[in-house]
C-alpha positions in Angstrom: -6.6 -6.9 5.1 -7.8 -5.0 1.9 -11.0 -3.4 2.5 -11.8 -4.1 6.2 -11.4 -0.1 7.5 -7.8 0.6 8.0 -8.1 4.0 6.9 -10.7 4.8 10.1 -8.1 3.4 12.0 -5.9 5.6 11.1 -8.3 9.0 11.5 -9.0 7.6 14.9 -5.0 8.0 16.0 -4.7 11.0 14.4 -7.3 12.7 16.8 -5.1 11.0 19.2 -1.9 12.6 18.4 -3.8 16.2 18.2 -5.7 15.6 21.4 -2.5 15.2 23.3 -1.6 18.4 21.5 1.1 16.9 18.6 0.7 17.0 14.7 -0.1 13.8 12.7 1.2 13.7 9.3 -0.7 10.7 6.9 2.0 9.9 4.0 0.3 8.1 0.9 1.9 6.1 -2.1 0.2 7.9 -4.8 -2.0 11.0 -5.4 -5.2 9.8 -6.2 -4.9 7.8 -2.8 -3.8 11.1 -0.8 -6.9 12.9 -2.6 -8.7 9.8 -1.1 -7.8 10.5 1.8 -7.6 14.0 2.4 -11.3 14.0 1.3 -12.1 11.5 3.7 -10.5 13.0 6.3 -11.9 16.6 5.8 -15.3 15.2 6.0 -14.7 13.2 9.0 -12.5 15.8 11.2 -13.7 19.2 10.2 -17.1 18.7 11.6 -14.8 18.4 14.8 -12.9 21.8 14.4 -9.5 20.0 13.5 -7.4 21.6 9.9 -6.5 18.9 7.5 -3.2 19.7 5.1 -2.7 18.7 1.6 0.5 18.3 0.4 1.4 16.5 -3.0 4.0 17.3 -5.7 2.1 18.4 -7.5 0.5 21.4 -5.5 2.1 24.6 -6.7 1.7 27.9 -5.7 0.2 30.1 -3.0 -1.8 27.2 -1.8 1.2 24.9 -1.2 2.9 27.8 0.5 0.3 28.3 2.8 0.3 24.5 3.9 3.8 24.9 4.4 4.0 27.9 6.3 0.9 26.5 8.5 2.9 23.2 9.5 5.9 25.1 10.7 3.8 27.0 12.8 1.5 24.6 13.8 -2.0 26.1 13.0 -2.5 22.9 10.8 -2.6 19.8 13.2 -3.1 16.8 10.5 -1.3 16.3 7.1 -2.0 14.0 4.3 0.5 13.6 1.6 2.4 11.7 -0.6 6.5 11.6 -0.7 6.2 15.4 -0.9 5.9 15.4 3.6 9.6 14.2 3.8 11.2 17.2 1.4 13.8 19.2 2.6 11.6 22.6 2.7 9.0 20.8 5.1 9.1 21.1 8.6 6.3 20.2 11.4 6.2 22.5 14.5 5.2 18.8 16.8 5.2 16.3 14.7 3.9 13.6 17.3 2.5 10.7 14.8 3.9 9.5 11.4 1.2 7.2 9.9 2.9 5.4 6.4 -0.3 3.9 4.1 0.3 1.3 2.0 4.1 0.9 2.9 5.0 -2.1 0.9 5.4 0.8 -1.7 7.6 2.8 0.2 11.5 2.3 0.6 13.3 2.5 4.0 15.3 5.6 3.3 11.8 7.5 2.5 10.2 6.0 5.9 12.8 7.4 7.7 13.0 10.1 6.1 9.5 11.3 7.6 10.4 10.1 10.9 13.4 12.2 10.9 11.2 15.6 10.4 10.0 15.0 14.2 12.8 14.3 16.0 13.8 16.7 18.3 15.1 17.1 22.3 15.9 13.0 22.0 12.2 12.6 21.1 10.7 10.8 18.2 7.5 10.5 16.8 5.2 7.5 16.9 5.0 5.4 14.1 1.6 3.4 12.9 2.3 1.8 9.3 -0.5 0.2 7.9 -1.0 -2.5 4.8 -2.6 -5.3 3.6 0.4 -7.0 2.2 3.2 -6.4 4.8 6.1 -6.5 3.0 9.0 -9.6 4.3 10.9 -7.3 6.5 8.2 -5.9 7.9 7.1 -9.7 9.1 10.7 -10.8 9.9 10.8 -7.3 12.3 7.1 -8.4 13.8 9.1 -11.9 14.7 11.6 -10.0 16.4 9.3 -8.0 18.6 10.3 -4.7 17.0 6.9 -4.2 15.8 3.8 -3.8 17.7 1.4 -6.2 15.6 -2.2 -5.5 15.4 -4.6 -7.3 12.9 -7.7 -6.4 11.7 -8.9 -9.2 9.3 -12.5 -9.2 9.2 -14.1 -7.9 6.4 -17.2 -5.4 6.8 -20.5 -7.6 7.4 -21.7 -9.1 4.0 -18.3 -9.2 2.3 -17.6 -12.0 -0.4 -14.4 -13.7 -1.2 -13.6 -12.6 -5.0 -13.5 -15.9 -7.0 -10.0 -16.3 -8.5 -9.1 -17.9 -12.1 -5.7 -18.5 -13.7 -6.0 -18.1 -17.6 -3.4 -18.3 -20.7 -4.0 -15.0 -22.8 -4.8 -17.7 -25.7 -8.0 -17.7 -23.9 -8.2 -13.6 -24.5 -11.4 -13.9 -26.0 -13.2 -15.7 -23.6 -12.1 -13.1 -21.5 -13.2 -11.1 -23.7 -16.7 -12.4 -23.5 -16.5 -12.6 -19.9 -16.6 -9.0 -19.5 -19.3 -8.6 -21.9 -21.5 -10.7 -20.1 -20.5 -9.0 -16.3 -21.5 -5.6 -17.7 -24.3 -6.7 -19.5 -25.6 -7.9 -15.8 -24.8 -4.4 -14.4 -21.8 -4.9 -13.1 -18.5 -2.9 -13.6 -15.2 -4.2 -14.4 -11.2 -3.5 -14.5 -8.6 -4.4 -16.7 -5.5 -3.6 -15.8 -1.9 -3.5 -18.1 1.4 -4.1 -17.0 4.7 -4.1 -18.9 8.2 -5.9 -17.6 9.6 -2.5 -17.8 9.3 -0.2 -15.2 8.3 2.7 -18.2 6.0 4.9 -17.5 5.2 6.0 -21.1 5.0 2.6 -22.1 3.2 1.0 -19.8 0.7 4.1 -20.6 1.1 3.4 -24.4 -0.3 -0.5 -23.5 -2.9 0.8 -21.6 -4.2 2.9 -24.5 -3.4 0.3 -27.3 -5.3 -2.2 -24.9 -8.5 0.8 -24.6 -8.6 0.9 -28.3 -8.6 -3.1 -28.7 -11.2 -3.6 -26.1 -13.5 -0.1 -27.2 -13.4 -2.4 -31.3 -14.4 -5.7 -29.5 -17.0 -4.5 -27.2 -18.4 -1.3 -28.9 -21.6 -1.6 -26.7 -19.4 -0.9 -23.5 -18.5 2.6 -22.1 -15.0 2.5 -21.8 -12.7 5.0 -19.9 -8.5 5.0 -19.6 -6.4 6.2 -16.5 -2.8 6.1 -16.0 0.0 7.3 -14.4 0.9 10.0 -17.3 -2.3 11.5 -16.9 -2.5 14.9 -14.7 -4.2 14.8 -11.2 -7.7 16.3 -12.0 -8.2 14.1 -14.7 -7.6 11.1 -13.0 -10.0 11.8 -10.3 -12.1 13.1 -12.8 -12.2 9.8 -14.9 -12.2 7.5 -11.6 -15.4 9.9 -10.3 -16.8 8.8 -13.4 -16.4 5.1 -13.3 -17.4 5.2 -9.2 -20.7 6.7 -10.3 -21.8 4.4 -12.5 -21.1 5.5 -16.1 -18.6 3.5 -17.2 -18.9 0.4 -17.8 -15.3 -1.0 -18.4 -11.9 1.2 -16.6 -8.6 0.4 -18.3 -5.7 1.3 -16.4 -2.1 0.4 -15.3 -1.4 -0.4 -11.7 -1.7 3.1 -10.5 -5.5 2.1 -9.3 -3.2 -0.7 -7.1 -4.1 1.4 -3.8 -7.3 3.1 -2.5 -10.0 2.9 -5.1 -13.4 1.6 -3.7 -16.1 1.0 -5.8 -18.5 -1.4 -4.7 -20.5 -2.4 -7.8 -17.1 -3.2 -9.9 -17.4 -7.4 -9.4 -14.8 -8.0 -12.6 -11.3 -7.6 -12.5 -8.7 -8.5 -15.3 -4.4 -8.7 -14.8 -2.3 -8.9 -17.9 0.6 -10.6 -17.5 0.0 -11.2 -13.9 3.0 -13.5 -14.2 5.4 -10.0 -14.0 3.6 -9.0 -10.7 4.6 -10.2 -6.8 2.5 -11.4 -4.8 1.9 -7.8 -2.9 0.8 -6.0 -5.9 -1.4 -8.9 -7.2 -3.6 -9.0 -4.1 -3.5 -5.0 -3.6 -5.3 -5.3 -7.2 -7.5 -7.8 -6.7 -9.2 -5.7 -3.5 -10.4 -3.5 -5.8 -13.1 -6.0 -5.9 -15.6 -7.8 -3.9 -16.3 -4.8 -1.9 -20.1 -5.1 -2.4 -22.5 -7.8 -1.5 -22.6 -9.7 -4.4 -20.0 -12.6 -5.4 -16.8 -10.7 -7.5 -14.2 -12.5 -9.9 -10.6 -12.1 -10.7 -8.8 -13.2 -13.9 -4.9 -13.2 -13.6 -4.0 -13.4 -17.7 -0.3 -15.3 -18.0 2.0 -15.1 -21.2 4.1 -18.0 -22.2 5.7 -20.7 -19.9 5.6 -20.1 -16.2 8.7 -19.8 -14.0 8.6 -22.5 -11.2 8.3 -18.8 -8.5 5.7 -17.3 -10.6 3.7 -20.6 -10.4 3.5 -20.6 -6.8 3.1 -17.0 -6.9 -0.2 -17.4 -9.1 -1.2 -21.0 -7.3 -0.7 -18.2 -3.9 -3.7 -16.5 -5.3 -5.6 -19.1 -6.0 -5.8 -20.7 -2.9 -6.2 -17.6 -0.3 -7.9 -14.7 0.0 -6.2 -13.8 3.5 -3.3 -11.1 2.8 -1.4 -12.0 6.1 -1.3 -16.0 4.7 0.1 -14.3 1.3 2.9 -12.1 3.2 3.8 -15.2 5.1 4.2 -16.9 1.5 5.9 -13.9 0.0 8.2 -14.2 3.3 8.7 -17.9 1.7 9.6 -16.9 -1.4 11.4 -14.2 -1.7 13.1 -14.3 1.9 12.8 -11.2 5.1 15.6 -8.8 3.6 17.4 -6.6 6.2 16.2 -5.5 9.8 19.2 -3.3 10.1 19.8 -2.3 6.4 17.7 -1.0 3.5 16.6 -4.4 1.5 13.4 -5.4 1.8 13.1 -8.9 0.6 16.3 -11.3 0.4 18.4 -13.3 2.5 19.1 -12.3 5.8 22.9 -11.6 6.3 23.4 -13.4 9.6 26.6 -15.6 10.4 25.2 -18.4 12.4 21.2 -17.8 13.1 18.8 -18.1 10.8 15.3 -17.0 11.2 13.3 -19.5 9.7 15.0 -22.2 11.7 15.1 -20.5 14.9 12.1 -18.8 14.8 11.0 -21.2 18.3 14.5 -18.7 19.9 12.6 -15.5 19.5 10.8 -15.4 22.8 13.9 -16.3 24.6 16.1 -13.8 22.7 13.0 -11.2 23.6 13.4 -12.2 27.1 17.1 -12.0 27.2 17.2 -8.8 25.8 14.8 -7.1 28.3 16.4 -8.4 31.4 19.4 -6.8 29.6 17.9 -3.7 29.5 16.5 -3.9 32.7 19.3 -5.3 35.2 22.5 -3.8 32.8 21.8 -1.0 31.0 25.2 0.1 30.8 26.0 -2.7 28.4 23.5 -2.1 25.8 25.1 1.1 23.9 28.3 -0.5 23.7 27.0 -4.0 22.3 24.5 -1.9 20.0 27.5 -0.1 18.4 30.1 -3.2 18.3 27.8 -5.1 16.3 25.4 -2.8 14.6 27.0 0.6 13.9 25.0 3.2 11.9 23.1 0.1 11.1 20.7 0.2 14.4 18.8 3.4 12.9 17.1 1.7 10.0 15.1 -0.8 12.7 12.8 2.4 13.8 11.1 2.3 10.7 
């Protein structure tokens, strides 16, 4: 779940990989959350003599040369990234271990993609995808026994539930107030802005509109923006600057969604949480209530609710457990395609359906192993009569 140490985990199978003499490549949604890591990562496996690669799109120059150079020949055992690991001009010398952060934001084609860079000699590399929110398909595939499932949801000892509240933005100025009074008490808060349209430029443009509005109502508050538009340095930069305590109130779009930790922030603020899924919403609201003291979130709705974004925010409300809100997003939104690309829908099955036959999927597990294991001969030829091309897409 958010917050309880997934990123250790992942360090830990990294030394793995190299100890067994293969390269381990860490692939990242965004780049302030492979900056996170890579930083974590230097500090926790260069003490132990093991090179740790950066590679974002936005690295230019001789220094992204020499990364690449250094994974083709192998003098660099462990690479953190973003989409940048699975372009055409990369190449691994062993790629052992593909480890996908935070994969409810990646698509299928880019998960196989990375996989693809270490197949070689009708070998593949493991696979260890990690998230708080596990996407439908991902649970549908953990039904089916595809997926190896392992759960980690305790929280570090001392750990509060964040207290969450569903308000109209009629009630802005309460609001308002609320965050007035939370960093009047020492505490820090988040307000984040989101826009129907998937713009970058204007969601950025409602962040800074919203960072003006706030800076004229609460003029006693230290206020600092971040978005997406921003360049690299400056976002780490102005989120250094809120995690050490001098800034009071960070406006930003969703790009803080993943990997920001900053234990004394205890407020956080959605606009028009209506717009968001239930993923994105709960990604969000871990970036608080990761220090001892009791945290809030305020999920601000326009308008009239849709009956899906009701249960959506009534989701929220009721749990704090990420696995119990996957299993509701499952609900909702349905498991997509094991052997396609969608990830949320309705299965395209003739006769079974998995909700209903769920109680079959031990016996259809069984089934298919004694297959495997007294008539291996008939498993290619079933595989490609009913799945085709199609059977690829269930490695990742």
């Amino acid at each position: 779940d958010v917050g309880s140490g997934k990123t250790v985990v992942a360090a830990l199978t990294c030394l793995e990989a190299v100890e067994a003499g293969w390269q381990a490549a860490l692939m990242a949604p965004t780049e302030l959350l492979a900056e996170q890591h890579f930083q974590n990562f230097q500090g926790w496996l260069g003490p132990l003599g093991v090179p740790v690669g950066r590679l974002t799109g936005r690295r230019r120059g001789a220094g992204r040369t020499a990364c690449l150079g250094a994974l083709r020949e192998g003098t660099i055992p462990v690479a953190v990234g973003t989409h940048a690991l699975f372009q055409d001009e990369v190449d691994f010398a062993r790629l052992g271990l593909v480890i996908i952060d935070e994969q409810h934001r990646f698509g299928v084609h880019q998960r196989l993609a990375l996989h693809e860079k270490g197949r070689r000699d009708g070998l593949h590399p493991h696979q260890l995808i990690m998230t708080a929110t596990p996407i439908p398909r991902t649970l549908a595939m953990t039904a089916y026994a595809d997926l190896d499932n392992s759960v980690i949801d305790e929280l570090p000892p001392g750990r509060m539930p964040v207290r969450t509240v569903v308000v109209p933005d009629t009630r802005r100025d309460e609001v308002i107030e609320r965050v007035r009074n939370a960093c009047g008490a020492g505490r820090q808060t988040y307000w984040v802005c989101t826009l129907i349209e998937e713009s970058d430029a204007l969601q950025c443009r409602a962040a800074a509109d919203t960072a003006a509005a706030l800076s004229e109502a609460l003029p006693d508050l230290r206020i600092g923006l971040v978005h997406g538009r921003l360049k690299n340095r400056d976002k780490v930069r102005i989120m250094g600057t809120f995690q050490n305590g001098d800034l009071d109130l960070l406006v930003a779009t969703t790009v803080i969604e993943v990997g920001v930790d900053v234990p004394n922030a205890g407020l956080m603020i959605i606009e028009n949480a209506e717009r968001l899924g239930l993923a994105q919403l709960h990604q969000l609201r871990g970036r608080v209530g990761r220090g001892r003291r009791e945290s809030s979130c305020v999920l601000l709705y326009h308008g009239t609710l849709s009956e899906i974004a009701r249960q959506r925010l009534a989701a929220l409300r009721e749990t704090h457990d990420g696995f119990e809100i996957a299993r509701r997003d499952l609900d909702l939104r349905g498991p997509g395609e094991v052997l396609g690309t969608r990830q949320a829908g309705a299965l395209q099955f003739h006769i079974a359906d998995l909700a209903r036959d769920r109680d079959l999927l031990p016996a259809v597990e069984q089934a298919a192993t004694l297959l495997l294991e007294r008539h291996p001969g008939h498993v290619a030829p079933l595989i490609r009569r009913w799945l085709g091309k199609g059977a690829r897409y269930a490695q990742v």
